[in-house]
MDTraj code that builds the backbone (N, CA, C; nanometers):
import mdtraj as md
import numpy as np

residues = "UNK UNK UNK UNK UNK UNK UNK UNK UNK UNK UNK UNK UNK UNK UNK UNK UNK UNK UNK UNK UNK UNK UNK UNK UNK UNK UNK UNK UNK UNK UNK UNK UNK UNK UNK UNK UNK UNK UNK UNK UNK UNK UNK UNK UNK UNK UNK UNK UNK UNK UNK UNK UNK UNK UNK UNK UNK UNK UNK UNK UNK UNK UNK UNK UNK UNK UNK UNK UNK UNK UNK UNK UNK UNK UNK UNK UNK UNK UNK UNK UNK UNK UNK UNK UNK UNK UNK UNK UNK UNK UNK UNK UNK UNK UNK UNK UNK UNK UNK UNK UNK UNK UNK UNK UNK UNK UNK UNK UNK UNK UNK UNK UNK UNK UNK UNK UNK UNK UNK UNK UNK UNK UNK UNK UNK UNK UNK UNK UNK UNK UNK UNK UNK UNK UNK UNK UNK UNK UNK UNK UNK UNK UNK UNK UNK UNK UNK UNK UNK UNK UNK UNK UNK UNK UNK UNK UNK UNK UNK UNK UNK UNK UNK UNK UNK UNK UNK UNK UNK UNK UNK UNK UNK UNK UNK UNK UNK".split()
xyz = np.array([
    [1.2811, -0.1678, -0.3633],
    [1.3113, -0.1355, -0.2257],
    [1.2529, -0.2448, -0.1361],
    [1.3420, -0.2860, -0.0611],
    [1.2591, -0.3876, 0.0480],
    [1.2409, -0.3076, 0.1997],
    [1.1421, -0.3194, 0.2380],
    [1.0964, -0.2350, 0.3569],
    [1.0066, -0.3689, 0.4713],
    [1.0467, -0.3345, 0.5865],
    [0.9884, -0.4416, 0.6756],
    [0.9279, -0.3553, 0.7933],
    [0.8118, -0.4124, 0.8490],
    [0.7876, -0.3663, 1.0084],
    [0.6732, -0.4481, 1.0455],
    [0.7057, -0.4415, 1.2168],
    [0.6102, -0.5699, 1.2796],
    [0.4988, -0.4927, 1.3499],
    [0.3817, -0.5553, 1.3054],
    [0.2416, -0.4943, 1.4039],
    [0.1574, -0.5858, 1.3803],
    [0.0414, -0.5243, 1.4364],
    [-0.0822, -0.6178, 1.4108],
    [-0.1526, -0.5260, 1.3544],
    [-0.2710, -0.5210, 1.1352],
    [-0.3569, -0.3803, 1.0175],
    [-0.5056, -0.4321, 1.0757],
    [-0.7966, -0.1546, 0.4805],
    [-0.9564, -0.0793, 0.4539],
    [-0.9323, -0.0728, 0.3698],
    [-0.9336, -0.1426, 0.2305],
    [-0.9939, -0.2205, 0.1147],
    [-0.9194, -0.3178, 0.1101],
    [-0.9654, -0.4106, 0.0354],
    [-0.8874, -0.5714, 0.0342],
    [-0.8827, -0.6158, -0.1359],
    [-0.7796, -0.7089, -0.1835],
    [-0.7746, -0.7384, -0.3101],
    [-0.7186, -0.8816, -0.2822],
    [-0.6140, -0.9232, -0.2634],
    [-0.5746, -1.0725, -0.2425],
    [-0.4883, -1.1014, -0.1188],
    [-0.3736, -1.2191, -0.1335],
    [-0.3491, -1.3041, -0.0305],
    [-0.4272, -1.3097, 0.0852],
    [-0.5250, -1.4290, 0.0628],
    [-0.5470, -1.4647, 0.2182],
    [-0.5572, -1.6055, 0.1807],
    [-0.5765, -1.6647, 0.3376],
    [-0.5789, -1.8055, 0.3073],
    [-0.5335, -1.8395, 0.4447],
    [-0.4706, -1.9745, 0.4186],
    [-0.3023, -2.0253, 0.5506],
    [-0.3945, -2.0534, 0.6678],
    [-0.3952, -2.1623, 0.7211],
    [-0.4445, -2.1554, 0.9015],
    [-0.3620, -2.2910, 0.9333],
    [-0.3340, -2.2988, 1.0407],
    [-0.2436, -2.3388, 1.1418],
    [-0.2735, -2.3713, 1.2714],
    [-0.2561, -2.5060, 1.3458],
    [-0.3081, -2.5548, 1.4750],
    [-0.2577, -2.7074, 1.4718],
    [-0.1943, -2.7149, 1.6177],
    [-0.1640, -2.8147, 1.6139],
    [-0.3156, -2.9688, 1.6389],
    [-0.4202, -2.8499, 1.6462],
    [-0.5540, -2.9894, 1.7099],
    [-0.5616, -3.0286, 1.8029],
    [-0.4761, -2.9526, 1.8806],
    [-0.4624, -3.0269, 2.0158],
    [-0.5639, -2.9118, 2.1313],
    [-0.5748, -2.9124, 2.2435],
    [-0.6719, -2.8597, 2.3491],
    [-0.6476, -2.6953, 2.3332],
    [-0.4830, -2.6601, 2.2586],
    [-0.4602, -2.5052, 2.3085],
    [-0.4625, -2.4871, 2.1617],
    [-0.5343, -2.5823, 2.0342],
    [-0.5033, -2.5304, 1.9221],
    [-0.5585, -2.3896, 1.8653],
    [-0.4640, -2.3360, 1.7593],
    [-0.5386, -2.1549, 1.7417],
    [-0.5393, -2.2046, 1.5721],
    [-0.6279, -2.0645, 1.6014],
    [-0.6619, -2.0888, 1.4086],
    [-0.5741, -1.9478, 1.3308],
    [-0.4827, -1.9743, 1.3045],
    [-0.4249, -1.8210, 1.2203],
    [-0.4166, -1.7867, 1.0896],
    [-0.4844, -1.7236, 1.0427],
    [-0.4631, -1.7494, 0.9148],
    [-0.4372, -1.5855, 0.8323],
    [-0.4343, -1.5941, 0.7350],
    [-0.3724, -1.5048, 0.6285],
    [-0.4687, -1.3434, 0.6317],
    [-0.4302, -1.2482, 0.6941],
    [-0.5108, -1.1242, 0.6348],
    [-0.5586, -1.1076, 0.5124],
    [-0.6494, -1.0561, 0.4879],
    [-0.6883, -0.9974, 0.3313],
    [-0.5641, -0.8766, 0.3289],
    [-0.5771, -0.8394, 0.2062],
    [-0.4268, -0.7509, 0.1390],
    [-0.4547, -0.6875, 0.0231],
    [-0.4443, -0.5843, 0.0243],
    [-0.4903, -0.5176, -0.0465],
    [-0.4047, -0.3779, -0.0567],
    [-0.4813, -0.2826, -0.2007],
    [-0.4588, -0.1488, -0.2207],
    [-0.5537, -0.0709, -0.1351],
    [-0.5435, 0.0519, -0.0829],
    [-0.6981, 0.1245, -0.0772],
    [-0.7165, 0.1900, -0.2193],
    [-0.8713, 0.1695, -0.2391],
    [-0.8783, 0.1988, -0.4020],
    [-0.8673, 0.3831, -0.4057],
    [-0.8921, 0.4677, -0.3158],
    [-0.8899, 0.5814, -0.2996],
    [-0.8091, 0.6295, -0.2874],
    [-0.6766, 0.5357, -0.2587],
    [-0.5032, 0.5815, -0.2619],
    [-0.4566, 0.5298, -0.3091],
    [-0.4743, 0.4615, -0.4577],
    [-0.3830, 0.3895, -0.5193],
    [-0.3450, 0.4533, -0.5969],
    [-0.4025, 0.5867, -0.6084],
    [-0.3205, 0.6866, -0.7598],
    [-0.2986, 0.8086, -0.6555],
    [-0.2043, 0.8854, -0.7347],
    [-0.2763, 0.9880, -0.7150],
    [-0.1965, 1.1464, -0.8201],
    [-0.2500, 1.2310, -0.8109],
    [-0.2074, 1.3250, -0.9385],
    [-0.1451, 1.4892, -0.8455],
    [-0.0385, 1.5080, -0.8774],
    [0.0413, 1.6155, -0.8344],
    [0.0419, 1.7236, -0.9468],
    [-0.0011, 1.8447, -0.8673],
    [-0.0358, 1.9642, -0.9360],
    [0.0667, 2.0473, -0.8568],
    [0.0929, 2.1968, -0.9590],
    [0.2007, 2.2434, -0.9731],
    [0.1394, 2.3043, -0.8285],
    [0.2135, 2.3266, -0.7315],
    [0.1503, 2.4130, -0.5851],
    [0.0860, 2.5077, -0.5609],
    [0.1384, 2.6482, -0.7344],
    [0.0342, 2.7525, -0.7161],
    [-0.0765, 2.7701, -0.7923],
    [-0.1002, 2.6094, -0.8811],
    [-0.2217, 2.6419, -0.9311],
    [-0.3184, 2.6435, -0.9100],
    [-0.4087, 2.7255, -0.9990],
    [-0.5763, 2.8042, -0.9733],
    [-0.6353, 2.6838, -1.0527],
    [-0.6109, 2.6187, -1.1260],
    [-0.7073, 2.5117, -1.1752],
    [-0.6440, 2.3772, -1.1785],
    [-0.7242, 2.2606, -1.1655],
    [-0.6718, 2.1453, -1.1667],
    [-0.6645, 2.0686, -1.3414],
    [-0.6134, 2.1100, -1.4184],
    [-0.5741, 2.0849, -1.5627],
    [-0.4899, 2.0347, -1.6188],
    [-0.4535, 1.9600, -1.6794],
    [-0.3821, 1.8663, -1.7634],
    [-0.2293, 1.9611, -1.7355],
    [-0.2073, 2.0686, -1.7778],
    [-0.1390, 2.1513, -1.8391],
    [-0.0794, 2.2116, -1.6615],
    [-0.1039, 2.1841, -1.5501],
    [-0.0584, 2.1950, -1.4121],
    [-0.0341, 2.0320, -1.3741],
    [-0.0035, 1.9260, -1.4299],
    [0.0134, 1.8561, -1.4074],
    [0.1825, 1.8233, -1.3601],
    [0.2259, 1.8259, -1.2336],
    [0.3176, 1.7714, -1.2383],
    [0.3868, 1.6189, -1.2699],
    [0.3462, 1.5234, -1.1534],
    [0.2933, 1.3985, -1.1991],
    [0.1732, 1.3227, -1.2131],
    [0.1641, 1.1936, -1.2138],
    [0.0446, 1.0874, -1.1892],
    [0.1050, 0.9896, -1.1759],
    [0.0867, 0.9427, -1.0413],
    [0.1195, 0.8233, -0.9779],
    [-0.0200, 0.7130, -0.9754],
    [0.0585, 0.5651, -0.9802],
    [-0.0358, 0.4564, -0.9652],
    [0.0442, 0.3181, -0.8653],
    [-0.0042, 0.2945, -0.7536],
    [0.0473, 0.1528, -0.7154],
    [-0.0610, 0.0453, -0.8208],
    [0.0097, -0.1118, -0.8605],
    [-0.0027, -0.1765, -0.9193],
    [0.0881, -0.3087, -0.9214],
    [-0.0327, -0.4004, -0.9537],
    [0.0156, -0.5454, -0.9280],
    [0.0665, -0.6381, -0.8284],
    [-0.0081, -0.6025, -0.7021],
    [0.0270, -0.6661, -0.5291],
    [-0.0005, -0.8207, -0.5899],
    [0.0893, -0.8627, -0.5328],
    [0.1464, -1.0292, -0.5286],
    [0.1921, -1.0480, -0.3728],
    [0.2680, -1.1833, -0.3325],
    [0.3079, -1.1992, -0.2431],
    [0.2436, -1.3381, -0.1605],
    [0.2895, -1.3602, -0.0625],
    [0.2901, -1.4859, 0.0115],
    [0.2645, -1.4224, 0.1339],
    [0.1671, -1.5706, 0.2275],
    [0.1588, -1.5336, 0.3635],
    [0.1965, -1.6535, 0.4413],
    [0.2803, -1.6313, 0.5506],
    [0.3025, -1.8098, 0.6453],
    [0.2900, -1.7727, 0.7867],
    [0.3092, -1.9368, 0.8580],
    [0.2897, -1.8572, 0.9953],
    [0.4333, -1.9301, 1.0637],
    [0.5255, -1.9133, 1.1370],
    [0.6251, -1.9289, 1.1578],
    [0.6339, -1.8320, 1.2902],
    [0.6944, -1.9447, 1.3942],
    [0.7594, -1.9153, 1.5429],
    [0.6437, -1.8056, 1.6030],
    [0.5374, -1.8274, 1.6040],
    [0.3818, -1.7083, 1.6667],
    [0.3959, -1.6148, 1.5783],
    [0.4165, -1.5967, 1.4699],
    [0.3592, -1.4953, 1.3870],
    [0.3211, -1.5340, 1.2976],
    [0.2215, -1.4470, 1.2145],
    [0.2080, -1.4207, 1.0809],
    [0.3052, -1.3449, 0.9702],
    [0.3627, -1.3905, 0.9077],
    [0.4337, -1.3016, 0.7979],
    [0.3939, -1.2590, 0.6869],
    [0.3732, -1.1672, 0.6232],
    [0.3119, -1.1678, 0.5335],
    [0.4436, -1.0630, 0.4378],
    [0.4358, -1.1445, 0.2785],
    [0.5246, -1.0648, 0.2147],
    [0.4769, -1.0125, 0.1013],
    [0.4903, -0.8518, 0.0775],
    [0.4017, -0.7847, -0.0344],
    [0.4849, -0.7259, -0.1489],
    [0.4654, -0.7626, -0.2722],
    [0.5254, -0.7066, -0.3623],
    [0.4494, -0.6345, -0.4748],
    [0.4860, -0.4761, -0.5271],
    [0.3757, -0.4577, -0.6110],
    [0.5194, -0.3409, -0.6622],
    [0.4417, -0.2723, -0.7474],
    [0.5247, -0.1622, -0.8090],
    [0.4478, -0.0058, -0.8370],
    [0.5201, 0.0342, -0.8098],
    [0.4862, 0.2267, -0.7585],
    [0.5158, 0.2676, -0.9785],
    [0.4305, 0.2872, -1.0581],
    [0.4523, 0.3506, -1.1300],
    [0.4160, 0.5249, -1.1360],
    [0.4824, 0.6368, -1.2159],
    [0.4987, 0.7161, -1.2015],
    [0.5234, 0.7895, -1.3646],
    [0.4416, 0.9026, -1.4013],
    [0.4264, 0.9697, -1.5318],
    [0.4228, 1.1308, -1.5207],
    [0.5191, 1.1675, -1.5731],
    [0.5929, 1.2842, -1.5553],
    [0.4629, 1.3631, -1.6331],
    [0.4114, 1.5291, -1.5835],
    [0.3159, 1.5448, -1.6825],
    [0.3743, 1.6829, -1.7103],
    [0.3086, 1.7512, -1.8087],
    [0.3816, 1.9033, -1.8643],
    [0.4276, 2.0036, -1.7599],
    [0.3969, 2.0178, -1.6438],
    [0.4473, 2.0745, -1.5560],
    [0.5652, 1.9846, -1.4995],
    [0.5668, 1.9455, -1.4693],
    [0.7413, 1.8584, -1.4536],
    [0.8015, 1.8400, -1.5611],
    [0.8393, 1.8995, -1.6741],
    [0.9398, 1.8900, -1.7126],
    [1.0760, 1.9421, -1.6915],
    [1.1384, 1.8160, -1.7367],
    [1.2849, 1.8498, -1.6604],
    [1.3056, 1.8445, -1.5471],
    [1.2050, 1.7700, -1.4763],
    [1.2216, 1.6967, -1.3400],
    [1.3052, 1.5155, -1.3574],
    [1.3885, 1.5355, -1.3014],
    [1.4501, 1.4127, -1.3274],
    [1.4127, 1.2938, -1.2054],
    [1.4419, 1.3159, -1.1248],
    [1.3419, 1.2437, -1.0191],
    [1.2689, 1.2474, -0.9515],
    [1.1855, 1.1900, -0.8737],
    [1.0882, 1.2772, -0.7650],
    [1.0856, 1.1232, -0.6588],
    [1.0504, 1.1822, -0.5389],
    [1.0273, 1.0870, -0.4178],
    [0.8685, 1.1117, -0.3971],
    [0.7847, 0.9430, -0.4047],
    [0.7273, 0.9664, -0.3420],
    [0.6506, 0.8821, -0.2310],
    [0.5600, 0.9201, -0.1276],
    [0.5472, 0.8405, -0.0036],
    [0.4016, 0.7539, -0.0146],
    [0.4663, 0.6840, 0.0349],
    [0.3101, 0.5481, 0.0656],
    [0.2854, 0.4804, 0.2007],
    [0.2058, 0.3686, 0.2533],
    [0.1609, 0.3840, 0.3538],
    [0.1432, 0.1919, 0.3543],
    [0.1766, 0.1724, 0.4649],
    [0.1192, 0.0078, 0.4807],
    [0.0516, -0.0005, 0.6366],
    [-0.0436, -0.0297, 0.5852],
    [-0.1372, -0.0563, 0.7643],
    [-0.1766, -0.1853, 0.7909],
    [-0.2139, -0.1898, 0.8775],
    [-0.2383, -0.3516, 0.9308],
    [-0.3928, -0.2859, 1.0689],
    [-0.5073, -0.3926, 0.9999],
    [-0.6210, -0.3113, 1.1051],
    [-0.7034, -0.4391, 1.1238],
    [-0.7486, -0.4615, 1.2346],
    [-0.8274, -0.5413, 1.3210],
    [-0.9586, -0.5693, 1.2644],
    [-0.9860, -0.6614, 1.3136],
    [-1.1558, -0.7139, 1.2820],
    [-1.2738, -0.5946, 1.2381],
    [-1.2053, -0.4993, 1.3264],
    [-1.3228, -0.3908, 1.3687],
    [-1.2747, -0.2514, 1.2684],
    [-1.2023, -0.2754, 1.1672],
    [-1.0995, -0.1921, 1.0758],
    [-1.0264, -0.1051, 1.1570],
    [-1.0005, -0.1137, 1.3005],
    [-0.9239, 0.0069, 1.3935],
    [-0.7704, -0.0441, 1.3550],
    [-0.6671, 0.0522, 1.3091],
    [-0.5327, 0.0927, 1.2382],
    [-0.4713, 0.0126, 1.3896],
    [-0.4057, -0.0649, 1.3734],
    [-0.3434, -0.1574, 1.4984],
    [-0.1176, -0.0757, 1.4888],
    [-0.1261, -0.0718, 1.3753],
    [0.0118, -0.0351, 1.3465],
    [-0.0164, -0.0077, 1.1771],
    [0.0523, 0.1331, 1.1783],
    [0.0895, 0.2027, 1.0285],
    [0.1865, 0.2959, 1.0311],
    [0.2653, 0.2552, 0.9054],
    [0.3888, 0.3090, 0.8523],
    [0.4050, 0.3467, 0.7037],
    [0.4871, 0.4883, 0.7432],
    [0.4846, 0.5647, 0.6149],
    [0.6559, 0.5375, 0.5596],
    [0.6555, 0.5192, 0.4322],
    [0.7378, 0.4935, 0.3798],
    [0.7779, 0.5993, 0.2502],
    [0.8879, 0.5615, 0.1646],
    [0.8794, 0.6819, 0.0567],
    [0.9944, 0.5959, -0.0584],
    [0.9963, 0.6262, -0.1078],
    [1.0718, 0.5856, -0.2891],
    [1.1103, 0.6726, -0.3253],
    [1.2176, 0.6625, -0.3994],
    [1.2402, 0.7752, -0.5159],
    [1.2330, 0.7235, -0.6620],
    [1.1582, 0.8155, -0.7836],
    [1.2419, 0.7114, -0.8811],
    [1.2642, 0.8236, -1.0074],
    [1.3681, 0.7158, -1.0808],
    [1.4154, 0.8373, -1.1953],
    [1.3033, 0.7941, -1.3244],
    [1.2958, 0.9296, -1.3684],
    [1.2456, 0.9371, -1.4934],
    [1.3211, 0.8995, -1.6279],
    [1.2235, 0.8550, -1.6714],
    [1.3587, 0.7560, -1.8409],
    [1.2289, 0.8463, -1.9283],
    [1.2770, 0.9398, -1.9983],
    [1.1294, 0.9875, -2.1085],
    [1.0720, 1.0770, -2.0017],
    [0.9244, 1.0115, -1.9808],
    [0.8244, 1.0542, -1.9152],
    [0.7988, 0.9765, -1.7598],
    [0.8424, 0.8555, -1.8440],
    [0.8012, 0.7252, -1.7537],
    [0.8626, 0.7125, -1.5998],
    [0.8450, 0.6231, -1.5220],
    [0.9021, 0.5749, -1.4229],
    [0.8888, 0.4814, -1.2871],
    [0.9175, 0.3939, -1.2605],
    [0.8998, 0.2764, -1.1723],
    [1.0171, 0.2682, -1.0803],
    [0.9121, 0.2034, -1.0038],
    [1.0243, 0.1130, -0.8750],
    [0.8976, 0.0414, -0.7926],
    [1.0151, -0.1008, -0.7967],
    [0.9522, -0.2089, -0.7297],
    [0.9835, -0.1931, -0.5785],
    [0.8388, -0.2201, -0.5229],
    [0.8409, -0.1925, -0.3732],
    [0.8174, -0.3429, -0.2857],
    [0.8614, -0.3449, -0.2192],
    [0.8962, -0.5322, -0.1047],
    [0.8429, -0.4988, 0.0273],
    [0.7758, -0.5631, 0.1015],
    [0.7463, -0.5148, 0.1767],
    [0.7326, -0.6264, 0.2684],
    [0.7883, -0.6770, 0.4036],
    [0.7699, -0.7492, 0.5211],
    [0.6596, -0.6897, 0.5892],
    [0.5860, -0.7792, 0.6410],
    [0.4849, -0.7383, 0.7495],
    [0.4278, -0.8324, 0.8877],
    [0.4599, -0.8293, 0.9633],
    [0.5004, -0.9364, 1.0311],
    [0.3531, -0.9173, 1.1885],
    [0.2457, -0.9861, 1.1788],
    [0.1402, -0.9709, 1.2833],
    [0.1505, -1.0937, 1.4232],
    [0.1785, -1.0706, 1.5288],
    [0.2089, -1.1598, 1.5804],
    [0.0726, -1.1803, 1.6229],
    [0.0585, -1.3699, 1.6211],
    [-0.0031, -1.4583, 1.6244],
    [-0.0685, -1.5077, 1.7708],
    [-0.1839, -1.4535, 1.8282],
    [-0.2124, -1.4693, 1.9252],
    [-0.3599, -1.6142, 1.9691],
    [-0.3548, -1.7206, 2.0438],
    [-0.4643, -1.7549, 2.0481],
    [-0.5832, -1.6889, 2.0994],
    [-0.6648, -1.7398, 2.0045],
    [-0.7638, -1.6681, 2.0131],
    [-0.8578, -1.5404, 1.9658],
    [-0.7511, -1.5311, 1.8535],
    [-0.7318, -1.4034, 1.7578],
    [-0.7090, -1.4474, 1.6150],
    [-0.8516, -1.4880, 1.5741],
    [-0.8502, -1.4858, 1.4262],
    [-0.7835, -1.3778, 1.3179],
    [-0.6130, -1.3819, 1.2845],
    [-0.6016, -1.3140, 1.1781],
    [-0.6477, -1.2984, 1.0914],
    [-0.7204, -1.3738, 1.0607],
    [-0.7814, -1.3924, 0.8952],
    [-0.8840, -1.2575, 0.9008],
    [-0.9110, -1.2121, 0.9939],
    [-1.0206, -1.1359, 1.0100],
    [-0.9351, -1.0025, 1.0277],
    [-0.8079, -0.9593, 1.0087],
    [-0.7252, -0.8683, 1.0369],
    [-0.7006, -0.8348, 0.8434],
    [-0.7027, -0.7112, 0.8305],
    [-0.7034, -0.6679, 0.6810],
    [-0.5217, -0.5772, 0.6508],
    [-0.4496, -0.6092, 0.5992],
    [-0.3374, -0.5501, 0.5372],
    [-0.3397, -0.4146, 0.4551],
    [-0.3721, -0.2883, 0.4853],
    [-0.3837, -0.2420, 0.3224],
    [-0.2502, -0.1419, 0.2883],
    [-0.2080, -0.0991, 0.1845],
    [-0.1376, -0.0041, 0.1063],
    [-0.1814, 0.0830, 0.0536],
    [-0.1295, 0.2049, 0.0432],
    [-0.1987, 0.3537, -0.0632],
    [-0.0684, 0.4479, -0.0338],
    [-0.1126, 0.5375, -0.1188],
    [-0.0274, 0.6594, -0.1418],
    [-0.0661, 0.7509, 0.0100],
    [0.0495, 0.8575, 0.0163],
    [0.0268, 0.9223, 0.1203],
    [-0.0472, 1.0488, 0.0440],
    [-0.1942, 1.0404, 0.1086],
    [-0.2423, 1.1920, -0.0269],
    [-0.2829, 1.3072, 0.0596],
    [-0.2713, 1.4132, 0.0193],
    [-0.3128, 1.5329, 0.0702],
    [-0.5118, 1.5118, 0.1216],
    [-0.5621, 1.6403, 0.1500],
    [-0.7507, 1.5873, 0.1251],
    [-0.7839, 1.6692, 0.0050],
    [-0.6762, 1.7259, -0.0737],
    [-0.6734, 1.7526, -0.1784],
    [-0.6874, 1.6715, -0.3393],
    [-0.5882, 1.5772, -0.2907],
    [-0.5377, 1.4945, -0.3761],
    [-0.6561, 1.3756, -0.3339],
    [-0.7204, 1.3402, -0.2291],
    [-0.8054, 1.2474, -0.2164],
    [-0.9784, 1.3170, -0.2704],
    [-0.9799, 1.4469, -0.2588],
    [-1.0787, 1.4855, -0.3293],
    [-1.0896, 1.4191, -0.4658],
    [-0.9950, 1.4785, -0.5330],
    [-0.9562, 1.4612, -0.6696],
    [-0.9984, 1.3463, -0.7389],
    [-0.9184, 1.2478, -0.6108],
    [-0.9668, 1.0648, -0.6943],
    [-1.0901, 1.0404, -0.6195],
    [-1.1710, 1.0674, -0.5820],
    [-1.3404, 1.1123, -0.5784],
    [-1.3562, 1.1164, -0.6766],
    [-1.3551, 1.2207, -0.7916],
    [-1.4313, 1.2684, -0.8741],
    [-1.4257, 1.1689, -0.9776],
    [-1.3045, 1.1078, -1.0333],
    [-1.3143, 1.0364, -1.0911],
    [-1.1347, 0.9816, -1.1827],
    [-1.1244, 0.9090, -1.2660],
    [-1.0163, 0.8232, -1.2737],
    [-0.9260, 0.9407, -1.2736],
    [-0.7454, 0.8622, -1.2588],
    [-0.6527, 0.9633, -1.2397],
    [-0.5634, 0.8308, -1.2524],
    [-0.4416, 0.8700, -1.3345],
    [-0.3301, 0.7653, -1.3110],
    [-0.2218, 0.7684, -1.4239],
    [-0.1357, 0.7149, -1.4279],
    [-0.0340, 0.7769, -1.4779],
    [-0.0791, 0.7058, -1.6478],
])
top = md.Topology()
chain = top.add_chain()
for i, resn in enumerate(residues, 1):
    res = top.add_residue(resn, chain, resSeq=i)
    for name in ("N", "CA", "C"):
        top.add_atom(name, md.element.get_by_symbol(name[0]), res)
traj = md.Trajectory(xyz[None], top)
């Protein structure tokens, strides 16, 4: 899926870098956000709605984002930044015979001071082959480029959209498909 939106982004993993100025009296320094997963939303595990215990055996799915790549440039006052990673997905004994499922994730873009400048929720669907299941996610992100405003100091991140249920959960400890 390719997904785009323009703003100006809490955890970091790669692309940064890139700065830009012509050297001259009005030169600016712009350079590449950090980019990242949040490690607290990069999985997360779906339980059947009316269950009393959180157990293998109420497992609907287990989701994992994985493998952010991508490029950053600066072109006509912005920053662009392009993110590619993949949404995997593992069907568990309570979903069976679920053939697809949709689910939602999140790209933010946050300031020096980690305050959320612009965030957007997004969503996938994907089919199950077996148990298994993927889809590659694309993502434009576009921070416009102001002097005087170190991007580099502006953080990118991605995660799942989780309940405070589901963020309890990956507290306690690993979870993933």
């Amino acid at each position: 899926m390719n997904r785009a939106f323009t703003g100006l982004t809490v955890a970091c993993l790669m692309l940064s870098g890139c700065s830009w100025g012509d050297g001259g009296e009005n030169a600016a320094f712009f350079a590449c956000p950090h980019t990242g997963f949040v490690r607290e939303a990069s999985r997360a595990t779906f339980f059947t709605p009316n269950a009393t215990a959180q157990t293998d055996e109420n497992v609907v799915a287990r989701v994992a984002l994985e493998g952010l790549s991508g490029e950053c440039e600066y072109d006509d006052g912005r920053v662009e930044i392009k993110a590619e990673f993949t949404l995997f997905a593992k069907r568990g004994p309570a979903g069976e015979g679920m053939e697809e499922s949709n689910f939602s994730y999140f790209a933010a873009v946050l300031d020096e001071k980690d305050d959320v400048l612009n965030r957007e929720s997004l969503k996938t669907e994907v089919e199950f082959d077996e148990d298994l299941a993927s889809s590659e996610e694309s993502l434009t992100i576009e921070i416009p480029a102001k002097p005087g405003v170190d991007t580099g100091a502006y953080k990118v991140v991605i995660g799942l959209e989780l309940s405070e249920a589901q963020l309890e959960y990956n507290r306690k400890g690993p979870a993933g498909p």
